[in-house]
C-alpha positions in Angstrom: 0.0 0.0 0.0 2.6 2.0 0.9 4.4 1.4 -2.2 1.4 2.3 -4.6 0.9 5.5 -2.3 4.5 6.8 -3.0 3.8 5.5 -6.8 0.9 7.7 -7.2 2.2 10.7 -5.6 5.5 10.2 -7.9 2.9 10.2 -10.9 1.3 13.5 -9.9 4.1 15.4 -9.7 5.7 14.0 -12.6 2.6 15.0 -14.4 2.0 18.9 -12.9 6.0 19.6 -13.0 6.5 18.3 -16.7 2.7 19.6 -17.8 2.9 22.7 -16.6 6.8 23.7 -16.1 9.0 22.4 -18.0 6.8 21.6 -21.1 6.0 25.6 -21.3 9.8 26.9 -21.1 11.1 23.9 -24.0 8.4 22.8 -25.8 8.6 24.1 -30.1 7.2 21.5 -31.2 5.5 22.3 -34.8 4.6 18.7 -36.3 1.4 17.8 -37.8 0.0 16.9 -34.3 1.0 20.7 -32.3 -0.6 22.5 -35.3 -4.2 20.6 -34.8 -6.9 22.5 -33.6 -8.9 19.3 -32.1 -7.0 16.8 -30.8 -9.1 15.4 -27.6 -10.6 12.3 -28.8 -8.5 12.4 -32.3 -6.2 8.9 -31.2 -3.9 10.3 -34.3 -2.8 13.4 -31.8 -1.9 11.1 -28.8 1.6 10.0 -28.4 3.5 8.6 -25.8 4.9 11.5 -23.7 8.8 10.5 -23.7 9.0 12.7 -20.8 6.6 10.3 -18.9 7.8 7.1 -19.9 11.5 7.9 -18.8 10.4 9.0 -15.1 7.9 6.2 -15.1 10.9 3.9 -15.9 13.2 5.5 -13.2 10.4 5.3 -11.0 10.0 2.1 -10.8 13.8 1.1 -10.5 14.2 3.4 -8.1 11.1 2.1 -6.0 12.3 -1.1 -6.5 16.1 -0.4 -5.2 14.6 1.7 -2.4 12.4 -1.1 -1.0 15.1 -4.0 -1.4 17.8 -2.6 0.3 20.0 -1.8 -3.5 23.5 -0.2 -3.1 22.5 1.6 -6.5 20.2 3.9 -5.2 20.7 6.7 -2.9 17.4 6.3 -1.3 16.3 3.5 1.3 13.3 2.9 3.2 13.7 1.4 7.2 15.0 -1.9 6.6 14.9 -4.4 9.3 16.6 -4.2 12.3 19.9 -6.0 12.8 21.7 -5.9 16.5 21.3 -6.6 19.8 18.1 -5.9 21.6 16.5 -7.1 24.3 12.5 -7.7 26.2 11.6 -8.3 29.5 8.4 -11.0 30.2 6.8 -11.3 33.6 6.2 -15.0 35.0 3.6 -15.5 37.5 4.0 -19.0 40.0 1.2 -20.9 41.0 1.0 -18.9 44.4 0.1 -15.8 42.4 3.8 -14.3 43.2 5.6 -12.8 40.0 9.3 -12.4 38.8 10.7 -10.5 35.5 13.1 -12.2 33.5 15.2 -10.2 30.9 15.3 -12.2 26.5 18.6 -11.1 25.6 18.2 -10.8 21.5 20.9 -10.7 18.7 19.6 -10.2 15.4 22.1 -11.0 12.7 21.8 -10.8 8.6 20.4 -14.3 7.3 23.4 -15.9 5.6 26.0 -14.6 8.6 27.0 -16.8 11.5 25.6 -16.1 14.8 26.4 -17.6 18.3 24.2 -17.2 21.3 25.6 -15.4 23.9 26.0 -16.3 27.6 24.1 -14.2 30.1 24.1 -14.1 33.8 20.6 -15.7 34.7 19.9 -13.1 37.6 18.1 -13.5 40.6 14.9 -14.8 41.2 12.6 -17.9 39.9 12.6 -16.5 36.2 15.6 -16.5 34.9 17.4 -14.1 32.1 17.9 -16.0 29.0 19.6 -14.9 25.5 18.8 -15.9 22.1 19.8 -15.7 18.0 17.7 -15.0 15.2 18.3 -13.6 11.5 16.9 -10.6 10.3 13.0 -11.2 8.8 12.9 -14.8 10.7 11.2 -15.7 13.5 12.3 -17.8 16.6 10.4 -19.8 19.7 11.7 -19.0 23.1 11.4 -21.5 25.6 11.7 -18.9 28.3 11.4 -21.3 31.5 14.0 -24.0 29.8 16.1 -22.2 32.9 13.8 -20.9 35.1 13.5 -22.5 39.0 9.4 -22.6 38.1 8.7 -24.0 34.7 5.3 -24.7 33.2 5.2 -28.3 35.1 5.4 -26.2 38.3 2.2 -24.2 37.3 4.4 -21.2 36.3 3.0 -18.9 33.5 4.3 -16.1 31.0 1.6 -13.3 32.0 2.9 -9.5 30.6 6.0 -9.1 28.0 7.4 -5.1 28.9 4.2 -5.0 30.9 2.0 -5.9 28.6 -0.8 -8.0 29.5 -0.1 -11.4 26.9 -2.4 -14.7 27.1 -2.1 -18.0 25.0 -2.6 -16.9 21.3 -2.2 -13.6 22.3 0.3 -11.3 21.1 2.2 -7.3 21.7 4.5 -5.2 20.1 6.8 -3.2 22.1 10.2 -2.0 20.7 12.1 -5.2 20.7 9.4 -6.7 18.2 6.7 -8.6 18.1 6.3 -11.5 20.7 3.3 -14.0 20.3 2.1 -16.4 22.6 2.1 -19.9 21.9 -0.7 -22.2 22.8 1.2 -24.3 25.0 2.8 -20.7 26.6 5.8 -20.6 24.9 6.8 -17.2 23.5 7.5 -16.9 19.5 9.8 -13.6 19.0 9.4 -11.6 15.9 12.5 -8.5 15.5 11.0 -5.5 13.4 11.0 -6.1 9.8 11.1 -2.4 8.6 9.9 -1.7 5.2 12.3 -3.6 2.9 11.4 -6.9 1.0 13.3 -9.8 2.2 15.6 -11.0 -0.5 14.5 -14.2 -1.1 11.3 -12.5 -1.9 12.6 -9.9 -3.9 16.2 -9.4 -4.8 17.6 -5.9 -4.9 18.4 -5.1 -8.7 22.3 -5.6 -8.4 21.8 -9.1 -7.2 19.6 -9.9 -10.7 22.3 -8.1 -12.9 24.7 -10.4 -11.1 22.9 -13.5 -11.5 21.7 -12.5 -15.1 25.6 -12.5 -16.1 26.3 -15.3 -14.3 23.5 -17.3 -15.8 25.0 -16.1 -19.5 28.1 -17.4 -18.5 27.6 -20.6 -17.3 24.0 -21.5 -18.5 21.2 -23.2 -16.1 19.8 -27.0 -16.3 22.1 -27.7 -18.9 21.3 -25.3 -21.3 22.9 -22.0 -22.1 20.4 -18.5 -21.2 20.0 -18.1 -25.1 19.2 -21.6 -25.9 16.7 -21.1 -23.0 15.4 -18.2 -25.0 15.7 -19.5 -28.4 13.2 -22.1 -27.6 10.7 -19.6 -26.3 10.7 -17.5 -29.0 10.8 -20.0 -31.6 7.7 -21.7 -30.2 6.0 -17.7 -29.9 6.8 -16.9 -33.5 5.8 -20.2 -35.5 2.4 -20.8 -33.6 1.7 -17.1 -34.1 2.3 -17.2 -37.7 0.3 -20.7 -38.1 -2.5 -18.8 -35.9 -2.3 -15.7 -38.3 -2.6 -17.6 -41.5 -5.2 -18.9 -40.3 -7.2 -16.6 -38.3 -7.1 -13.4 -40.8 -8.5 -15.6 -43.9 -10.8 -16.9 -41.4 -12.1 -13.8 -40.2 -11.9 -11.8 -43.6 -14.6 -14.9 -44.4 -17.0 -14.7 -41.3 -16.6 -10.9 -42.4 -17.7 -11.2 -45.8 -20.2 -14.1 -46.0 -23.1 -14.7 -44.5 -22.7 -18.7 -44.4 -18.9 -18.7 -43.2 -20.2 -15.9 -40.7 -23.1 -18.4 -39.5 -21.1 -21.6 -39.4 -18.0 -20.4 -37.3 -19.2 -17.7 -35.1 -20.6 -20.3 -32.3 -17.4 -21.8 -32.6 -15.2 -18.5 -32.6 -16.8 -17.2 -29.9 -17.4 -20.2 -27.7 -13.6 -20.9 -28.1 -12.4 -17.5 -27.7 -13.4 -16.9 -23.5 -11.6 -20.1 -23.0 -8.4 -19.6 -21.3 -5.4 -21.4 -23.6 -4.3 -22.6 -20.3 -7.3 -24.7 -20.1 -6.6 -26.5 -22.8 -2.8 -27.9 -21.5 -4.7 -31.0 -20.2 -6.3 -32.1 -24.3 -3.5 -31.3 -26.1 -0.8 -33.3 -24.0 -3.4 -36.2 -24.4 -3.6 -35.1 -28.2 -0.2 -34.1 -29.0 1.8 -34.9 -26.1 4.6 -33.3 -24.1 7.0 -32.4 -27.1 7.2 -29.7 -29.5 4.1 -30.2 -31.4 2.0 -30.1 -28.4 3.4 -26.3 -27.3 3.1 -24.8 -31.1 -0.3 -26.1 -31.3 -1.4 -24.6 -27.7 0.2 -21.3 -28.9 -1.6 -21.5 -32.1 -4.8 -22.0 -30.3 -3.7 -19.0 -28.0 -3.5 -16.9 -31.5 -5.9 -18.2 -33.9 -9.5 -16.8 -32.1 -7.9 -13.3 -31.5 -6.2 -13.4 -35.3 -9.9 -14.3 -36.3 -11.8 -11.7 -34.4 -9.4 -8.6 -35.2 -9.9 -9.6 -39.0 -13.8 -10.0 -38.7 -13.5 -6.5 -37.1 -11.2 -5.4 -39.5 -13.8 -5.8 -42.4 -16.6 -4.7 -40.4 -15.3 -1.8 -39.8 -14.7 -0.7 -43.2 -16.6 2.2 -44.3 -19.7 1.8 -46.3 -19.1 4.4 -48.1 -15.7 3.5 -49.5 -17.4 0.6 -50.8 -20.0 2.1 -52.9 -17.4 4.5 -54.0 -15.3 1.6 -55.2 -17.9 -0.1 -56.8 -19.3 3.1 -58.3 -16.1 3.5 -60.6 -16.4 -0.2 -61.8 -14.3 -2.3 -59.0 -14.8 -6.3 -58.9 -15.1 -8.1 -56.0 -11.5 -8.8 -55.7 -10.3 -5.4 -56.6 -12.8 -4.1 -53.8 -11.5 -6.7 -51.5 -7.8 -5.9 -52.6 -8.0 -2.2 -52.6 -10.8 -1.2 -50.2 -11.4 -3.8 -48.0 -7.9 -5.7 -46.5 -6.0 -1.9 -46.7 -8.9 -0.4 -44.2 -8.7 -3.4 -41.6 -5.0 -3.7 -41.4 -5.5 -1.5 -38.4 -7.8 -3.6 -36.9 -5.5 -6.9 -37.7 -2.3 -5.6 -36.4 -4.1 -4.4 -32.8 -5.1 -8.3 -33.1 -1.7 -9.0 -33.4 -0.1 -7.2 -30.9 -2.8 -8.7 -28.8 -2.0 -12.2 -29.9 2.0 -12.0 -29.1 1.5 -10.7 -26.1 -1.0 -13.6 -25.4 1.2 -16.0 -27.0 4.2 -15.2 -24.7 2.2 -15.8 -21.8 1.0 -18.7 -22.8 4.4 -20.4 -24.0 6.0 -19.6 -20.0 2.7 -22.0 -19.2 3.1 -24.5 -21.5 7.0 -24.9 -20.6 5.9 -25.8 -17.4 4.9 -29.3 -18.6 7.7 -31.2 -19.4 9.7 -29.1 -21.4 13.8 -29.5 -21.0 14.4 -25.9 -22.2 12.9 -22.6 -22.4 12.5 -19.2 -20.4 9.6 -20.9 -18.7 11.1 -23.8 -18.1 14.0 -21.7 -16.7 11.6 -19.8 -14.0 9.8 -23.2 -13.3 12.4 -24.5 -12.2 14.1 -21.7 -10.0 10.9 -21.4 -8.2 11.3 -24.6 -6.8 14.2 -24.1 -5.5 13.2 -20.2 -4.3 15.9 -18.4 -6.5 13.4 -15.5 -7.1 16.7 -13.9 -8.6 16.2 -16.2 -11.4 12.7 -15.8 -11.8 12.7 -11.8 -11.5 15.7 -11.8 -14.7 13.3 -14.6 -16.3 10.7 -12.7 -16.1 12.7 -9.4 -17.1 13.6 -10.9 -20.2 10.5 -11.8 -21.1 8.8 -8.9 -20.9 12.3 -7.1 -23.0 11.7 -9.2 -25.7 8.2 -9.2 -25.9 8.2 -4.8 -25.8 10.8 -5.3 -28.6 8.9 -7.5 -30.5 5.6 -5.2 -30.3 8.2 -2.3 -31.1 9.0 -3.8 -34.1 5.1 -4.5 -34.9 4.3 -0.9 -34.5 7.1 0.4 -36.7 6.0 -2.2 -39.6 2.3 -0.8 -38.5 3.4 2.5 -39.2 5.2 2.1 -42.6 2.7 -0.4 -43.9 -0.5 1.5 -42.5 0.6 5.1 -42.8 -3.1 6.0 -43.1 -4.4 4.7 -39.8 -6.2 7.3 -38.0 -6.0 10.3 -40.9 -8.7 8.5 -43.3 
């Protein structure tokens, strides 16, 4: 929450300081877009703000640095509390009389050694005890292991720093968080602060790290671009074999009334269905090798492929039609000229759809007995909770799939230079 709060506010400002200051003192911009009169609503007049997409960028690497703990950032929030502390808990005898009892605490960083420390148990029936625990972890103190009056003897925890505590209970005080146990033993929590625990999310320097190392010496036998390779491979052909299909498909249900009849139940009963859903048929089907994941991923392509082209050709102006057929056109010249030039819009939003469909549905079909592959490669790192290997997984999917859509846009733009002006 407190994350998303600081996200937001970072958005605002960004927006008001670049809007409204900087914006007015450097912006010259006279293009075709600056010199419109009307651009709210006009989708031809809105372009990604550069401006935004930089601090939105930094943003995020910065929140994420900031929250981890990252030496790369100048900026960190609390993070959890390593070094010695200490709380005191009050044990009441069966008699009703009471003793205090100091839990010495030393709070190291997870990965470091750590050796209890001898303390002198004091006077009295409860005795001073001393205990280890890593940073984010929890421990259980058995705090009448040395104490004259144990549990046996009727003796009971009944305040921690003079707080009242019960069985199930628990209280914060400045050491930490101390919880009672059912059975009365005490479970000590240090303060977390506001930093992620690396082995839930590494800091960014720790990904880099493992990113080169994994380039250098490969993971499950299998180099990081074979890994890759495979993904991509799997992404591009059952797109293409979903394309080819789909946009003749849909240009059909688009353009006759029987093709239009005969598929739509089908189209649109298959296209709510999750490709995930499907995993189960096509292993029985297919099975687990290469044929099975290019046919999931064409399934993943082919009803979105179909329904941008359908759209494509419905959305073709009338009146460009009657135009066309006014100065003489045949079918196939309107169909040539008018009608696949005016939903190649509509097809290649499809398409950017599809891919980005595709690539999640390739990291799920890895999952199933695949030897090689990004998804595969996060599979299997989960198991053994190397989130480092799943965050640069998931990194480079996400790279590559933004690169590929790049690329779709500029082959949008020089093969559909009329979107949005006609």
């Amino acid at each position: 929450m407190i994350i998303l709060v600081i996200y937001i506010a970072v958005f605002v400002l960004s927006f008001l300081v670049v809007r409204w200051g900087v914006k007015r003192v450097l912006q010259a911009r006279r293009d075709f877009t600056s010199l419109k009169t009307v651009t709210f609503g006009d989708e031809s007049a809105v372009r990604p703000d550069r401006w935004a997409s930089v601090i939105s960028v930094v943003t995020i690497f910065l929140l994420w640095g900031a929250f981890t703990g990252s030496k790369w950032v100048p900026i960190h929030a609390p993070g959890p509390f390593v070094g010695d502390t200490a709380f005191t808990y009050t044990a009441e005898a069966e008699d009703g009389s009471r003793d205090d009892a100091t839990v010495h605490v030393h709070v190291f960083r997870v990965g470091e050694e750590a050796a209890e420390r001898e303390v002198p148990p004091g006077e009295g029936f409860a005795k001073d005890d001393s205990v280890s625990v890593g940073a984010w972890r929890s421990t259980l103190v058995r705090v009448d292991r040395n104490d004259e009056l144990t549990r046996k003897d009727g003796a009971n925890v009944v305040a921690v720093d003079g707080q009242p505590i019960t069985p199930g209970g628990e209280v914060t005080t400045d050491a930490g968080r101390i919880a009672m146990t059912a059975k009365g033993s005490l479970n000590y929590a240090p303060p977390t602060g506001m930093q992620m625990e690396p082995i839930w999310l590494p800091p960014p320097e720790a990904v880099v790290a493992r990113f080169f190392e994994v380039s250098r010496e490969g993971y499950q036998n299998f180099t990081l671009w074979e890994h890759l390779y495979w993904s991509l491979f799997r992404v591009i052909v059952g797109f293409v074999l979903g394309a080819l299909v789909g946009i003749p498909l849909g240009f059909a249900m688009g353009l006759s009334n029987w093709f239009r009849g005969w598929f739509d139940p089908i189209v649109e009963f298959m296209r709510p269905v999750p490709p995930l859903a499907l995993i189960p048929l096509v292993i029985i089907w297919a099975g687990i090798g290469e044929t099975g994941k290019i046919i999931l991923l064409f399934l993943a392509a082919l009803w979105i492929m179909t329904i941008a082209a359908r759209a494509g050709v419905s959305g073709v102006a009338i009146s460009k039609v009657h135009a066309a057929y006014s100065l003489g056109a045949s079918r196939w010249q309107i169909l040539r000229h008018v009608i696949m030039p005016n939903s190649l819009p509509e097809i290649f939003t499809g398409a950017r759809v599809a891919m980005g469909v595709c690539w999640g549905t390739v990291v799920a079909a890895e999952l199933v007995a695949a030897e090689k592959g990004a998804g595969m490669m996060i599979m299997v790192a989960s198991r053994f909770q190397l989130t480092d290997i799943v965050i640069m997984g998931i990194i480079l999917i996400g790279v590559i799939g933004y690169g590929i859509d790049i690329l779709m846009r500029k082959a949008e733009a020089w093969l559909v230079p009329w979107k949005g002006r006609v």
